[in-house]
C-alpha positions in Angstrom: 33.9 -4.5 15.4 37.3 -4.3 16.7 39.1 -3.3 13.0 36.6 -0.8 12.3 37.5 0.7 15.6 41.2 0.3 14.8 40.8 2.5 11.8 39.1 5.3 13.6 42.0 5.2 15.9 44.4 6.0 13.3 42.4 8.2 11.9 42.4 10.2 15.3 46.1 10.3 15.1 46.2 11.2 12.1 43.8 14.4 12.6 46.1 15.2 15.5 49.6 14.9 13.8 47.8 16.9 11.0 47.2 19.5 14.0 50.4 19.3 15.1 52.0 20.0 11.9 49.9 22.7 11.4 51.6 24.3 15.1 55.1 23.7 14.3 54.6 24.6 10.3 53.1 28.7 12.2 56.2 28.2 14.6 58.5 27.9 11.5 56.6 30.4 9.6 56.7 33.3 12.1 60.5 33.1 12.5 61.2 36.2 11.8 58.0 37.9 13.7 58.9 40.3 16.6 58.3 39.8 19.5 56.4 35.7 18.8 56.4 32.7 20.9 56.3 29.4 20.0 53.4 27.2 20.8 53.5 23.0 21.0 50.6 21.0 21.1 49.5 18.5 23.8 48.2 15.3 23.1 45.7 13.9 25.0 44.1 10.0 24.7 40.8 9.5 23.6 38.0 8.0 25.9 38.5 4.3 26.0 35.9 1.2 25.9 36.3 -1.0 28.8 36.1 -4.5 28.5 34.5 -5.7 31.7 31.8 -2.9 32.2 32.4 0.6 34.5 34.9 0.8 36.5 36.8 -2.0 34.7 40.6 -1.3 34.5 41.1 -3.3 31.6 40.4 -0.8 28.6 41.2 0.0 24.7 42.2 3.6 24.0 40.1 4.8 21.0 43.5 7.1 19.9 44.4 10.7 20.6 43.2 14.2 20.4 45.2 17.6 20.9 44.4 18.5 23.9 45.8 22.1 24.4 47.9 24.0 21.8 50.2 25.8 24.3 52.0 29.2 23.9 55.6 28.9 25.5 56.4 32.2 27.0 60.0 32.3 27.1 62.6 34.9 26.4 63.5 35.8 23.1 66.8 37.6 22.3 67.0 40.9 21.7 68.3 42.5 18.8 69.5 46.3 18.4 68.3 48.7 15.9 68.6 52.9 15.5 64.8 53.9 16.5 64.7 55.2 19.8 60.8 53.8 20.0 61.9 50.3 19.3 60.9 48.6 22.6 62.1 45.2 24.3 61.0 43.8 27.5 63.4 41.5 29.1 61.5 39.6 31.4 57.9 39.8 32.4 55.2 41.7 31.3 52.9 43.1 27.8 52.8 46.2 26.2 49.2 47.7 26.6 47.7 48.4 23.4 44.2 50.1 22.9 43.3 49.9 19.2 39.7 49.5 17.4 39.1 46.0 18.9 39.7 47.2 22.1 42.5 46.6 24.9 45.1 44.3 23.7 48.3 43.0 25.1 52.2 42.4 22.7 55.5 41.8 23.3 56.0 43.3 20.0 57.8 46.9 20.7 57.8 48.0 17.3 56.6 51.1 18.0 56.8 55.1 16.0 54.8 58.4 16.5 51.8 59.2 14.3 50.6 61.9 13.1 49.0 63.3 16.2 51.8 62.8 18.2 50.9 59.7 19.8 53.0 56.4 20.1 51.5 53.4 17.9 51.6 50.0 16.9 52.4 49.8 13.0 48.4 48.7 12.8 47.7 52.1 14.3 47.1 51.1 18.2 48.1 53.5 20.9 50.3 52.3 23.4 49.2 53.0 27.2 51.1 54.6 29.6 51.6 56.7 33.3 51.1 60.1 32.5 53.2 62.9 33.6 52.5 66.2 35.4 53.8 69.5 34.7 56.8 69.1 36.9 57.6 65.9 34.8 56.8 64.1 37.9 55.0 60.2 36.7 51.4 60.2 38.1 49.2 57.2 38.5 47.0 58.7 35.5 46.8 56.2 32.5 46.4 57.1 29.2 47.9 57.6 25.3 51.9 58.0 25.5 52.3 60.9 23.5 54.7 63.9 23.1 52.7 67.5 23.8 55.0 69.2 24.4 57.1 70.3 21.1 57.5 73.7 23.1 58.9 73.8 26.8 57.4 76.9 28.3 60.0 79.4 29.5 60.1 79.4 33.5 61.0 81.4 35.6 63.6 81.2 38.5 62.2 80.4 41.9 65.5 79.5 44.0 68.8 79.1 44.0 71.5 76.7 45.5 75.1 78.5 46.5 77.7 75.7 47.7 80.8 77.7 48.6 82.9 78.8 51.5 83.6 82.1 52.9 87.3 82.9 54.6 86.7 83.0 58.3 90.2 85.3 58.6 89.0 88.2 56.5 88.8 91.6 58.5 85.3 92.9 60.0 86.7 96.2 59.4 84.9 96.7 56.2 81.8 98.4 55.2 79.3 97.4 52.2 78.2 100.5 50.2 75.7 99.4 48.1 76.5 102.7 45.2 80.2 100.9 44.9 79.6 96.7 45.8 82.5 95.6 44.0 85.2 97.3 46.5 83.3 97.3 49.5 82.5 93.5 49.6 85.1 90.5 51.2 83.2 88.0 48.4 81.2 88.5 45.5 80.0 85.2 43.1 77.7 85.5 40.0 74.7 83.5 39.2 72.1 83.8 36.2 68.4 83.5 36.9 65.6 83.6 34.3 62.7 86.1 34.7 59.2 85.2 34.3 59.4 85.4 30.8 62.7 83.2 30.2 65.1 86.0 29.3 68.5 85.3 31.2 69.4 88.3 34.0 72.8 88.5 35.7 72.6 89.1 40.0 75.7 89.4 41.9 75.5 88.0 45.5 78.0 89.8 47.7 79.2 88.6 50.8 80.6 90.8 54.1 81.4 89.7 57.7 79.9 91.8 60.3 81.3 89.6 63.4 83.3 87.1 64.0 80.2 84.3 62.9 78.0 86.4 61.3 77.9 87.3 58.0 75.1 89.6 55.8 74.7 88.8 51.6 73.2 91.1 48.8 71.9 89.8 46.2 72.1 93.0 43.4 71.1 92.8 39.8 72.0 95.5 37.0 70.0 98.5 37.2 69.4 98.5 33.5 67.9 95.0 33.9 65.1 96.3 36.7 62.3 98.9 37.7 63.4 102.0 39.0 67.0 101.0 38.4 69.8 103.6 36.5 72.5 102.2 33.8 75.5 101.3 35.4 74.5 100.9 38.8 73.6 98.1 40.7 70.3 98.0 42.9 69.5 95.4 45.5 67.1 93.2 45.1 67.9 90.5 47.9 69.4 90.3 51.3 69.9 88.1 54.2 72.1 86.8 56.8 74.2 83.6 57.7 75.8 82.7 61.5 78.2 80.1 61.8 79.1 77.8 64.7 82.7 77.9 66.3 83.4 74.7 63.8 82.7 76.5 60.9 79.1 75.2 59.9 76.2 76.9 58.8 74.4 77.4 62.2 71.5 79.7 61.5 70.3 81.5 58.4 67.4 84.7 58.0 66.4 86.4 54.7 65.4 90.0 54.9 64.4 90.2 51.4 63.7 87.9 48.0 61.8 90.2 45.6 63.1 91.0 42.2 61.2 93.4 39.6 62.7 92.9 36.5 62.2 95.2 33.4 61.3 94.8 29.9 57.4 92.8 30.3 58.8 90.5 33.2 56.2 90.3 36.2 57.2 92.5 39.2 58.3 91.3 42.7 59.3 87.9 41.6 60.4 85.7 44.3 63.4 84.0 44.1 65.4 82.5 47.3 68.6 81.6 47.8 69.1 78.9 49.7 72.5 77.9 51.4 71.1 74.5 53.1 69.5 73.2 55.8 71.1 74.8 58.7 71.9 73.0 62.0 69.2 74.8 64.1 66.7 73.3 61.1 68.0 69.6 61.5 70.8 70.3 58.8 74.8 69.6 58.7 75.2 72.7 58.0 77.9 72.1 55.0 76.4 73.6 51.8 78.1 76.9 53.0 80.8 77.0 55.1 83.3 79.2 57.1 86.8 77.9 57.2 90.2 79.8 57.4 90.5 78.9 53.4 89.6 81.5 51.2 86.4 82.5 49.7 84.9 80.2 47.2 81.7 79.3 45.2 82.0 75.3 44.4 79.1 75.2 42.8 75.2 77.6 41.8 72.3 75.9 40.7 69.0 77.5 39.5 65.7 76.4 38.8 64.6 78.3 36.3 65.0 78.4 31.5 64.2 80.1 28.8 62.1 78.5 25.9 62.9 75.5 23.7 61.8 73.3 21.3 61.5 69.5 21.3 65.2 68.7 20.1 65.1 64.3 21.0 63.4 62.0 22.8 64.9 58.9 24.5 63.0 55.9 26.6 64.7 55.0 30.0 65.2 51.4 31.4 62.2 52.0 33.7 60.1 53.1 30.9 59.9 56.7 31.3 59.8 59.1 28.1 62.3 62.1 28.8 62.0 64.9 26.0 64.7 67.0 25.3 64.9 70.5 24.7 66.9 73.0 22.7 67.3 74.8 26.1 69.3 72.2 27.6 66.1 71.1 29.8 64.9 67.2 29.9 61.5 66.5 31.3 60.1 62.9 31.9 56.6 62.9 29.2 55.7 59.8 30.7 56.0 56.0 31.1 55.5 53.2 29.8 52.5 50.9 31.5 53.3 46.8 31.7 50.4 44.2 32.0 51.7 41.1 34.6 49.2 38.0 34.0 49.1 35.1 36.4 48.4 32.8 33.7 49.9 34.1 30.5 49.7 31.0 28.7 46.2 31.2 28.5 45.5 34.4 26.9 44.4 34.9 23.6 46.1 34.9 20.4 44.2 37.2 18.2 46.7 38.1 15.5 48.8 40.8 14.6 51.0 40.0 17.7 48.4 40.6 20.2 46.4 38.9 23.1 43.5 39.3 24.7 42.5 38.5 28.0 40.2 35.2 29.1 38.5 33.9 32.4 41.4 31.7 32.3 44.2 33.8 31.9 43.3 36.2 34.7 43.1 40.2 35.0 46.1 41.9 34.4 47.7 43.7 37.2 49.5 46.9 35.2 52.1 48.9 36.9 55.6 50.4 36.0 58.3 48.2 34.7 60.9 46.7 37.1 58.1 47.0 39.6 55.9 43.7 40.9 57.5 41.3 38.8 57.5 43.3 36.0 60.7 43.1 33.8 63.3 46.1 32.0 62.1 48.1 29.2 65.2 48.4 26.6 65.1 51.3 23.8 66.7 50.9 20.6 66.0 47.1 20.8 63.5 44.7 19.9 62.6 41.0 21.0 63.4 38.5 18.3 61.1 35.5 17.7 61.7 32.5 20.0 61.5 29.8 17.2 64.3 27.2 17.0 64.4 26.5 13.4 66.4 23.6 14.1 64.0 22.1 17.1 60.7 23.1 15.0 62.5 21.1 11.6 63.0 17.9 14.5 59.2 18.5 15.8 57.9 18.6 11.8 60.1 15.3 10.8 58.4 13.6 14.3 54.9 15.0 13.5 55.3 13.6 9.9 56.6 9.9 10.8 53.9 9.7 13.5 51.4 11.1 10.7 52.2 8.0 8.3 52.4 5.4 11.3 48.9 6.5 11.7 47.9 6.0 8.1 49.6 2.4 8.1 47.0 1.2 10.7 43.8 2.4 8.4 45.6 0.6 5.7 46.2 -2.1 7.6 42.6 -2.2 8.7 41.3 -1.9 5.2 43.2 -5.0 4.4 41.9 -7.0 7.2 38.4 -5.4 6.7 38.8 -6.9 2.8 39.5 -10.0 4.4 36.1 -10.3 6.0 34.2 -9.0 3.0 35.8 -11.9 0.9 34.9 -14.6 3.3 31.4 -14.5 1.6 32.9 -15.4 -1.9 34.7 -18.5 -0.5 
């Protein structure tokens, strides 16, 4: 019977506004949720009778179902706070979470340091990321993000970099006496190196022209701070030569020696070299050092090599990377952060707790560094706010709740007409 039909249609719509309240009612509720995104619900009609048999196109609809309850996966603002492991993504991409129900995916960047050292979600999952070497250099190595280092390791000095220029007018005249360096040199800079056991060590590189583009450099430490070496001398450690083209450019270079023996527990005949560039027989410009009719001049030493520290801060970089930083003045890269890219993100699973979970539907997740593939930023100190429109989800509810009683007049006004009927037997 046609009525009886008519009142399971509205009760279909109601059952699906009922749904639909239910959607927008969550949206509403998890306002305030980091990192959430609001779903919507799509309706779908209900298979219809056809009047004139199969393939008929004259049909009833027999009402409406909810079809899909879709999660919209759009941008939510971010908002700043003061923990440096508060994390945003702007763009694409999930967090990869590994907890006790396995591997899980959240925009929620919540984030702190247990116990153990690790970097969790606040239900205890540890978040996933490219794990560093030694050298702080990002390998392709996945695993837990956390910090292991809380001491750096003192290291000792391995090369160093002299930018300067020596004074192409100076006389060839003089002669370099090692016993009395200072007076006997045309240039003399100072440089600090680290021995293999991280204590600081002053060496003097001194500079003489032997020709008009050749020059020979000592590099001579304090014989109170090596083997062998007397208090108040100095005793060479290094040596080499530099030539120089008729424009002033460093043309060839040749290092005679590079061993230093340090005192006091430091490991003997460590090699240190000083580099002054690529020269232009090696493919070089030839600039680092120089030989122009200015005067002598370091611009500028750098060294490879620290003493000790302790784990002073730690501070997450737009690409993702971890750096630590160290009492020493020394910052090394821990590691980074690992983002999941989905080609169908709206159909992963909600599971709670601001997590996903991957399906058949959703795809496999391609993971890789942020700002890489697709991927979007990482932002410390900041976390993505819910993407609930108060004022859109109050419209949606109002809609879903006068569509709800339109649905409830036609079962009443089917139960009227169905009295109807039954009353025809008393008249």
């Amino acid at each position: 019977m046609g009525i009886l039909s008519s009142m399971y249609t509205g009760y279909t719509g109601i059952q699906g506004q009922g749904e639909a309240l239910s959607v927008f009612g969550d949206n509403i509720a998890n306002s305030a949720t980091t990192g959430f995104k609001t779903a919507r619900p799509e309706f779908k009609d209900a298979v219809a009778k056809s009047l004139n048999g199969m393939g008929s196109t004259q049909a009833t609809g027999r009402g409406s179902k909810v079809g899909n309850i879709r999660t919209v996966f759009s941008q939510g603002t971010l908002t700043q706070t003061e923990s440096p492991t508060d994390l945003a993504i702007t763009g694409n991409g999930f967090f990869v979470v590994d907890g006790v129900d396995g591997r899980s995916f959240t925009r929620d960047g919540s984030f702190h340091f247990d116990k153990e050292g690790k970097l969790v979600t606040g239900e205890g999952a540890k978040i996933q990321g490219f794990q560093a070497d030694d050298t702080g250099k990002i390998t392709s190595k996945m695993g837990d993000i956390s910090i292991d280092r809380a001491i750096l390791d003192a290291k000792g000095s391995g090369k160093v970099d002299l930018f300067a220029n020596l004074d192409s007018r100076v006389d060839t005249a003089m002669k370099f006496d090692p016993a009395n360096p200072d007076k006997t040199s045309h240039f003399a800079t100072g440089v600090t190196v680290y021995d293999t056991n991280g204590a600081p060590r002053a060496v003097t590189v001194y500079f003489n022209k032997v020709d008009g583009h050749k020059w020979e450099w000592k590099a001579m430490a304090k014989g109170e701070d090596v083997e062998g070496g007397k208090p108040g001398e100095m005793k060479m450690q290094g040596s080499g030569s530099l030539v120089f083209d008729d424009k002033g450019r460093l043309a060839e270079q040749s290092t005679d020696k590079a061993s230093f023996s340090f005192n006091k527990g430091s490991k003997s005949d460590q090699k240190i070299e000083f580099n002054f560039g690529k020269d232009i027989k090696n493919g070089g410009d030839g600039l680092q050092i120089t030989q122009y009719g200015s005067n002598s001049e370091a611009y500028k030493t750098v060294q490879d090599g620290y003493s000790s520290g302790t784990l002073g801060s730690m501070k997450f970089e737009d690409d993702g990377a971890l750096t630590a930083y160290y009492s020493n003045g020394e910052t090394i890269k821990v590691a980074q952060v690992a983002l999941a890219k989905f080609e169908s993100p709206e159909e992963l699973l909600k599971t709670g707790g601001n997590k996903f979970k991957e399906t058949r539907s959703s795809g496999q997740p391609t993971i890789g560094s942020p700002m890489s593939g697709g991927r979007g930023q990482v932002s410390s100190k900041a976390l993505e706010a819910s993407t609930t429109d108060i004022a859109n989800e109050f419209i949606n509810l109002m809609t879903a709740q006068r569509n709800f009683q339109a649905n409830s007049k036609v079962i009443g006004v089917g139960d009227e007409l169905l009295g109807e009927v039954i009353n025809l037997k008393r008249t």
